[in-house]
C-alpha positions as CSV (number, residue, x, y, z in Angstrom):
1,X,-82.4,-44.2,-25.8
2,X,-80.3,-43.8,-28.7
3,X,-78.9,-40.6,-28.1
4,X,-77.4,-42.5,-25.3
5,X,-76.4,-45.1,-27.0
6,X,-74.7,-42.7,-29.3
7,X,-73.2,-40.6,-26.8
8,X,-71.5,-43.4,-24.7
9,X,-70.2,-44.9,-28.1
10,X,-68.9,-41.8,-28.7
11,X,-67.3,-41.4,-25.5
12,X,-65.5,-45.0,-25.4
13,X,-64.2,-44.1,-29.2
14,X,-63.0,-40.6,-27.7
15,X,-61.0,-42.7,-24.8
16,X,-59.4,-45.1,-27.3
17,X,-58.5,-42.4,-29.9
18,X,-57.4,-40.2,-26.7
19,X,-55.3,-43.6,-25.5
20,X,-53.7,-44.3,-28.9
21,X,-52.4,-40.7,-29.3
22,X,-50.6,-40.6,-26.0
23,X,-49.1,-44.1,-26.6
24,X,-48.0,-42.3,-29.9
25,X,-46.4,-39.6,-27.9
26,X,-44.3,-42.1,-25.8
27,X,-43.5,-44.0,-29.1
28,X,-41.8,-41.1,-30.7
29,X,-40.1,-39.2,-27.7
30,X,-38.7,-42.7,-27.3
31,X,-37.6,-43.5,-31.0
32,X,-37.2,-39.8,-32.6
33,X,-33.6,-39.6,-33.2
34,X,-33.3,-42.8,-35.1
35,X,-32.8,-42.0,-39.5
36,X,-36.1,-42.9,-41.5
37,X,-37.2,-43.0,-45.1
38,X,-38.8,-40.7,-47.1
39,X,-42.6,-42.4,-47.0
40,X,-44.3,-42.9,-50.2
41,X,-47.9,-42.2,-48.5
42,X,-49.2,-39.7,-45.7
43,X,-51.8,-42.9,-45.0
44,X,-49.8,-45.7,-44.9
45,X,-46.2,-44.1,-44.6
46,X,-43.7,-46.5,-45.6
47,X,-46.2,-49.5,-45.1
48,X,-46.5,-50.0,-48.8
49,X,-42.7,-50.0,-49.0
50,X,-42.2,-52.9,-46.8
51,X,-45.1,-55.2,-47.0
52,X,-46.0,-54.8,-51.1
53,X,-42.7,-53.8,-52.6
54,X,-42.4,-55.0,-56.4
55,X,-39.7,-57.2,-55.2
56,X,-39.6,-59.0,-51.9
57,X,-37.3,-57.3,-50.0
58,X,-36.2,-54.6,-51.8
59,X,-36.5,-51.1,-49.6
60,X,-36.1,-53.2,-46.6
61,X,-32.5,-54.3,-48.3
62,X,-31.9,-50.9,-49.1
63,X,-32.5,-49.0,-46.0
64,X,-30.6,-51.2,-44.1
65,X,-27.8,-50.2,-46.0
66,X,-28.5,-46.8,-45.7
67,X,-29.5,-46.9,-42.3
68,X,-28.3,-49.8,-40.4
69,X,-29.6,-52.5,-38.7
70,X,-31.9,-50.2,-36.5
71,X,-34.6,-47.7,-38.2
72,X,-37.7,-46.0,-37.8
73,X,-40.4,-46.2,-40.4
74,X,-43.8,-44.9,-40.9
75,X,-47.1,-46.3,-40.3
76,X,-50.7,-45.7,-40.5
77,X,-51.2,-41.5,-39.9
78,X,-47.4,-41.3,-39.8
79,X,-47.0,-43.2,-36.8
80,X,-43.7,-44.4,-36.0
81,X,-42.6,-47.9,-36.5
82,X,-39.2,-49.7,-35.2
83,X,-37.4,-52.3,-37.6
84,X,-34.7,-54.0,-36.1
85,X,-32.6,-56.2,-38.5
86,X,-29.9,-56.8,-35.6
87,X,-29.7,-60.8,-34.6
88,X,-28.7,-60.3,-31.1
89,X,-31.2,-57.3,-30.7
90,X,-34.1,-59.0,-31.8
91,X,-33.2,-62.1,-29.7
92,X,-33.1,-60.1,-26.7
93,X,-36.6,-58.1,-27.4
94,X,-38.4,-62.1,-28.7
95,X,-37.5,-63.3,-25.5
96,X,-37.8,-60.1,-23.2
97,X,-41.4,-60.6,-20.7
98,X,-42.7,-57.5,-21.6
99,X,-42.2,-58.5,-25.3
100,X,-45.8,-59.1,-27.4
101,X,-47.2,-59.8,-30.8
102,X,-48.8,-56.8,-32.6
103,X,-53.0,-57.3,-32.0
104,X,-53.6,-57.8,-35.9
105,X,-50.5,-60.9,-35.7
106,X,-51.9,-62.4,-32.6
107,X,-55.4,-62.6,-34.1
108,X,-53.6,-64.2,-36.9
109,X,-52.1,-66.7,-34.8
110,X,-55.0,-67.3,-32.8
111,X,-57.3,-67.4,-36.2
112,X,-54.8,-70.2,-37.5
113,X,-53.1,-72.5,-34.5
114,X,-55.8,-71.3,-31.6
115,X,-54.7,-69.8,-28.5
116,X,-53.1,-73.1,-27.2
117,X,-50.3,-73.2,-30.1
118,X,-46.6,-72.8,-28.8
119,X,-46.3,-69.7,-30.7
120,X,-49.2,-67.9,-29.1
121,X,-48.6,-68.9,-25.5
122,X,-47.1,-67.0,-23.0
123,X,-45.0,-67.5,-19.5
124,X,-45.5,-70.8,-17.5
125,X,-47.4,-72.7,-19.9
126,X,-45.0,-71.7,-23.1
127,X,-42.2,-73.1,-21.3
128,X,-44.2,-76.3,-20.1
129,X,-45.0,-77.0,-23.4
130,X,-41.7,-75.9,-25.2
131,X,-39.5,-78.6,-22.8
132,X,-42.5,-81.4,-23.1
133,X,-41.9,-80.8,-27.3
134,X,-37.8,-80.5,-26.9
135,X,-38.1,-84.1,-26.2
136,X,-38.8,-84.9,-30.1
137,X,-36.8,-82.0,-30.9
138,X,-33.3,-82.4,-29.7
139,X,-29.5,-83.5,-31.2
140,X,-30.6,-87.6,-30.2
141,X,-34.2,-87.0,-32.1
142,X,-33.3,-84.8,-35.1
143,X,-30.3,-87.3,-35.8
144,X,-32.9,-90.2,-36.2
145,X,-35.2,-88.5,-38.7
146,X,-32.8,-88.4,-41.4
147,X,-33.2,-91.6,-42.9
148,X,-36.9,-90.1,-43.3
149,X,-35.5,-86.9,-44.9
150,X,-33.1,-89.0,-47.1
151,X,-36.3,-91.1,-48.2
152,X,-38.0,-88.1,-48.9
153,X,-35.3,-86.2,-50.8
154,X,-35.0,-89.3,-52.9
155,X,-38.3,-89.6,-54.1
156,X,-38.6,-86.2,-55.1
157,X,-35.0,-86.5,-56.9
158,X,-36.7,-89.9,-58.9
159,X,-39.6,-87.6,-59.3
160,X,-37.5,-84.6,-61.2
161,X,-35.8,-87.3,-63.2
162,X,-38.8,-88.3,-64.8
163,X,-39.7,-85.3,-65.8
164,X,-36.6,-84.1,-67.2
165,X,-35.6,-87.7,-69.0
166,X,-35.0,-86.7,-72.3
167,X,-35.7,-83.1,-72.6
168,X,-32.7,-81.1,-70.4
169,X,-34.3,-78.2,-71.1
170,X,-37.9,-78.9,-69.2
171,X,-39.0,-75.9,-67.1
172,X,-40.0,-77.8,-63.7
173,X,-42.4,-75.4,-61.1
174,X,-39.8,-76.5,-58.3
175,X,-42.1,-74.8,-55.5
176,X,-45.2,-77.5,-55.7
177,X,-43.3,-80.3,-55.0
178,X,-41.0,-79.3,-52.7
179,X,-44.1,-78.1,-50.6
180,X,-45.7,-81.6,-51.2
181,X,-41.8,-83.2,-49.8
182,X,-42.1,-80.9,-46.7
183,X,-45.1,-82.1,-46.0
184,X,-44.7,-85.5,-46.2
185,X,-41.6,-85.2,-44.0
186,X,-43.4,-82.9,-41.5
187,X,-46.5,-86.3,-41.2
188,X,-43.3,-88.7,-41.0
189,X,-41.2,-87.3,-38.8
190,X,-43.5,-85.4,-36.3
191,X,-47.2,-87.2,-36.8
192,X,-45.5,-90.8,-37.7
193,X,-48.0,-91.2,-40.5
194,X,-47.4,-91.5,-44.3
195,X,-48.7,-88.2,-46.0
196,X,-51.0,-90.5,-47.9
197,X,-52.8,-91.0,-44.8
198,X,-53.6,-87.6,-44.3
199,X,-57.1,-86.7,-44.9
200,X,-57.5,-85.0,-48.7
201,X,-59.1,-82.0,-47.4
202,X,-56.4,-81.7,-44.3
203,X,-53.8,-81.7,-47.4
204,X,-55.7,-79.4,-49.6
205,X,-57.1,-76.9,-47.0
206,X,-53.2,-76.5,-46.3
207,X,-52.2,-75.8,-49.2
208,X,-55.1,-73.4,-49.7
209,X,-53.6,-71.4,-46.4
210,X,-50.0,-71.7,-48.1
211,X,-51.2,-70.4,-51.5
212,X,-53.0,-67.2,-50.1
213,X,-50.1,-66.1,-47.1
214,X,-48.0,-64.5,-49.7
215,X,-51.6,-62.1,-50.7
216,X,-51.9,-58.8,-49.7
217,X,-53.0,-55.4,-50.4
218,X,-53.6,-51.8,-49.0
219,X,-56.9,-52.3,-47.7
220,X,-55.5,-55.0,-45.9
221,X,-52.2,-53.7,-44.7
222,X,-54.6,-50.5,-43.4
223,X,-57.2,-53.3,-41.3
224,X,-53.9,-54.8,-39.6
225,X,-52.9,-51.1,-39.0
226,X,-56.5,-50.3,-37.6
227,X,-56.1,-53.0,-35.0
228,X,-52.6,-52.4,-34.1
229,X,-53.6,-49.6,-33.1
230,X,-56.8,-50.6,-31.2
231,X,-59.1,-48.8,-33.3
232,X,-60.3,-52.3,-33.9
233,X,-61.9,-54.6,-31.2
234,X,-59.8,-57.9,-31.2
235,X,-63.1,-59.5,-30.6
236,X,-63.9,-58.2,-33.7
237,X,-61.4,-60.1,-35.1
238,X,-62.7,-63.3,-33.4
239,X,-66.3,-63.6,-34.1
240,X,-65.2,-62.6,-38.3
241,X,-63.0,-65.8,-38.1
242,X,-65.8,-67.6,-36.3
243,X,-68.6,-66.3,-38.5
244,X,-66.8,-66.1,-41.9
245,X,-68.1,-64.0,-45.0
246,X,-65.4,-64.8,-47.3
247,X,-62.7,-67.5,-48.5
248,X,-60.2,-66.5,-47.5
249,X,-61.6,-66.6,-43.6
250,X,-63.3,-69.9,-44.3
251,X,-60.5,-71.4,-44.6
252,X,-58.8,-70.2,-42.0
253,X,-61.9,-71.7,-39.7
254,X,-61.5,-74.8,-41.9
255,X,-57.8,-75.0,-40.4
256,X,-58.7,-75.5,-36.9
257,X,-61.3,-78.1,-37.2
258,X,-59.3,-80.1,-39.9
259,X,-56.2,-79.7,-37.5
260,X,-58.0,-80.6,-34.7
261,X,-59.9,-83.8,-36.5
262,X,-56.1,-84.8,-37.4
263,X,-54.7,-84.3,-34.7
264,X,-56.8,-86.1,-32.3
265,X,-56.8,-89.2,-35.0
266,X,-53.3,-89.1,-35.0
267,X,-53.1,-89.6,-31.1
268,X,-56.2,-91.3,-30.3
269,X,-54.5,-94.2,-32.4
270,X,-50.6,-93.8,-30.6
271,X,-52.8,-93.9,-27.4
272,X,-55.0,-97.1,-28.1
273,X,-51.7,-98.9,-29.3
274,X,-49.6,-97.9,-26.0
275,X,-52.3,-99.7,-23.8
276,X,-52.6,-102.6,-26.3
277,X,-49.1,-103.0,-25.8
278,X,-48.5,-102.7,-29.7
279,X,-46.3,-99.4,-29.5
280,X,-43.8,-99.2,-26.8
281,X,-41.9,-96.3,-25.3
282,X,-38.5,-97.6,-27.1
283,X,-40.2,-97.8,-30.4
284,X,-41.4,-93.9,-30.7
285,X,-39.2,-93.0,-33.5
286,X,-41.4,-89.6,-34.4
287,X,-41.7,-86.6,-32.4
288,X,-45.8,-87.0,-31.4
289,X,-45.0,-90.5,-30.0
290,X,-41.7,-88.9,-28.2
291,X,-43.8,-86.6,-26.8
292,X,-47.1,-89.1,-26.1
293,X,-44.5,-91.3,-24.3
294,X,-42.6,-88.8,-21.8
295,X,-45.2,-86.7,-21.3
296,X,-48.6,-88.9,-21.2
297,X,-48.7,-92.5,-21.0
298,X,-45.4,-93.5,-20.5
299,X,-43.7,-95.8,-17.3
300,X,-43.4,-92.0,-15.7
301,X,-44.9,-89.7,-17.2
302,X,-44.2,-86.3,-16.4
303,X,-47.8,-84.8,-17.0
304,X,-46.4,-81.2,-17.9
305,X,-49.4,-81.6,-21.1
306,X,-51.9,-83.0,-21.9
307,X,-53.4,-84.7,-25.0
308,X,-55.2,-81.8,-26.2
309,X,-52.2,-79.9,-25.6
310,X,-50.5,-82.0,-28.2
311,X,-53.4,-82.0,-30.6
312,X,-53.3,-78.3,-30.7
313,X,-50.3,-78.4,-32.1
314,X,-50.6,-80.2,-35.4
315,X,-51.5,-76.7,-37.2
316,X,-48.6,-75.0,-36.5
317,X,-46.8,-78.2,-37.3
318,X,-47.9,-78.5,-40.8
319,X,-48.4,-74.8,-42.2
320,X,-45.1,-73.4,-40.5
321,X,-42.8,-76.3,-41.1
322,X,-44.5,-77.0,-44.3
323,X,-44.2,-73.7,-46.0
324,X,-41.1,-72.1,-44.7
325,X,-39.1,-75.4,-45.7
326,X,-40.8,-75.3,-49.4
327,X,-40.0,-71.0,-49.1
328,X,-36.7,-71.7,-47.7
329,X,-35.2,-74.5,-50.6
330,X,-37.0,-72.9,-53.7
331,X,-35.2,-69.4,-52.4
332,X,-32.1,-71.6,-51.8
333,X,-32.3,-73.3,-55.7
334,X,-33.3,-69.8,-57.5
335,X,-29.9,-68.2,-56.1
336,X,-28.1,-71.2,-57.3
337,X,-29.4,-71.2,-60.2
338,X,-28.6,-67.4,-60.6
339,X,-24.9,-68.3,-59.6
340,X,-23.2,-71.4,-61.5
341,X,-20.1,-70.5,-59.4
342,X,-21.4,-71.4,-56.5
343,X,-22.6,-74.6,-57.7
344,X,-19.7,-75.8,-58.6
345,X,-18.1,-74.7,-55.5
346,X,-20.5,-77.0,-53.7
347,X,-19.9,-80.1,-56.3
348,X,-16.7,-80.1,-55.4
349,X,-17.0,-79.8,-51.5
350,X,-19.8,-82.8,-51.6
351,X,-17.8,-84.9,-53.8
352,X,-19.4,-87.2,-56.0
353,X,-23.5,-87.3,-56.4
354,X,-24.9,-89.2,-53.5
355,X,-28.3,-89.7,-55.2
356,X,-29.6,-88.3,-58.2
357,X,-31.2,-84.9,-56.5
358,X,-27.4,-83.3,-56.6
359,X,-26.7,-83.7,-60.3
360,X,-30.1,-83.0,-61.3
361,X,-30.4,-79.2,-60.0
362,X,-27.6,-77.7,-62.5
């Protein structure tokens, strides 16, 4: 019995090893003329390179100057690896059908937002729930969160003045609070809740997700590698997220649930106030009422979601609007900070200090 068992789990591992190395085939025939780097490891190739370099960006920066905006690298076993730093190129392939995540990102997706997130969706029900969310996310709606975003940006400029009053020279860890002011613009503008009401282990589990996403190593980078190539089950990858033996995947099945409890509190209350008559169509001023309205319980609904639809979206919501914003102003204020030039170039184009956040950051 076990010789069998051996012999047809040798025999499935021979067909997926024989199906990888002919899709390798194709991959190189395809890609072989394009310039590559040296790679710094027959294992990994140039993997190390670009995912732990000892500064962010800094091989990719340099091939591309070397190379242009399309290369070939090297992955796991020397297989080869397009990078495509061309905007037009890489808007075509993003929105091509045949275009797909790489298994070990899917799984990361699905592990973090669940297969009903925007980002992990595909065909007919992407683009249902793309133009059911463009309602909260158009010129009309963005122009009405500002106030929000001005509110926001205020209190963290009041906040920074505190902590610099009387001592200029204070060294501030800009990237905290700025992560705390993304969120708390992300509950406002998109949940239509204060960030106060957001449940403490909602708040902390993200920031949790947030402070390990920058992590990683080689045994990592070769596990992602492993399932890329399909040496991996994804259902592998599924039952270790649903069965979790460390932190770090803990939390990452914390995520859903917390999301989800959120989520559903968020629009179980919208929903109870709509038929109570307490929140009309006209009053939706944030982008999960927008969307509750048109889409749900509104005069005429157009039913393209439904409210678990919408639910499912609060992950994604908070971690990838929460983290690239923080990622995206504290990369934003370094550079400044590197280039006084610039500054002043800006002071002068803004005119005077419309609150205290402009003449604070010098």
């Amino acid at each position: 019995m076990f010789l069998i068992i051996g012999a047809l789990l040798t025999a499935v591992l021979a067909i997926q090893v024989w199906r990888v190395a002919i899709a390798e085939l194709q991959r190189r025939r395809t890609i072989a003329k394009l310039p590559c780097p040296p790679s710094s490891s027959w294992i990994l190739g140039n993997l190390l390179q670009s995912q732990i370099p000892p500064e962010y960006g800094q091989f990719e920066s340099e091939w591309r100057k070397e190379y242009g905006a399309v290369y070939r690298i090297k992955g796991l076993f020397g297989r080869e690896r397009l990078m495509v730093a061309d905007t037009a190129a890489i808007h075509h392939i993003v929105n091509s059908e045949q275009f797909d995540y790489a298994p070990a990102f899917h799984g990361l997706l699905g592990a973090l937002f669940t297969e009903d997130a925007l980002l992990v969706q595909k065909g007919r029900a992407h683009r249902d729930l793309r133009g059911a969310l463009n309602v909260g996310f158009n010129a009309v709606a963005v122009k009405t969160y500002q106030p929000i975003f001005a509110n926001i940006a205020q209190r963290l400029s009041d906040d920074l003045a505190r902590v610099v009053a009387g001592n200029t020279a204070a060294a501030v860890d800009l990237y905290p609070l700025l992560n705390f002011s993304a969120l708390a613009a992300i509950s406002e503008a998109i949940f239509g809740s204060k960030i106060e009401d957001l449940s403490p282990e909602f708040k902390a589990n993200n920031d949790a997700i947030i402070a390990i996403s920058p992590a990683n190593s080689p045994i990592q980078v070769l596990g992602d590698e492993l399932l890329n190539m399909h040496l991996i089950p994804a259902w592998f990858m599924r039952l270790a997220v649903k069965y979790p033996t460390n932190s770090a995947l803990r939390i990452f099945n914390n995520q859903v649930r917390l999301a989800d409890e959120t989520g559903w509190g968020l629009i179980r209350k919208k929903m109870d106030m709509a038929a109570r008559g307490e929140m009309r169509e006209e009053d939706a001023e944030d982008i999960y009422s927008r969307v509750l309205f048109a889409e749900i319980v509104g005069a005429k609904p157009r039913n393209r979601i439904t409210a678990k639809d919408l639910v499912r979206q609060t992950s994604i919501m908070s971690l990838a609007g929460q983290d690239t914003t923080g990622s995206t102003i504290a990369w934003t204020l370094l550079e400044l900070a590197r280039k006084p030039d610039i500054q002043q170039q800006l002071r002068e184009e803004l005119g005077p200090p419309r609150s205290k956040l402009v003449s604070i950051i010098r």
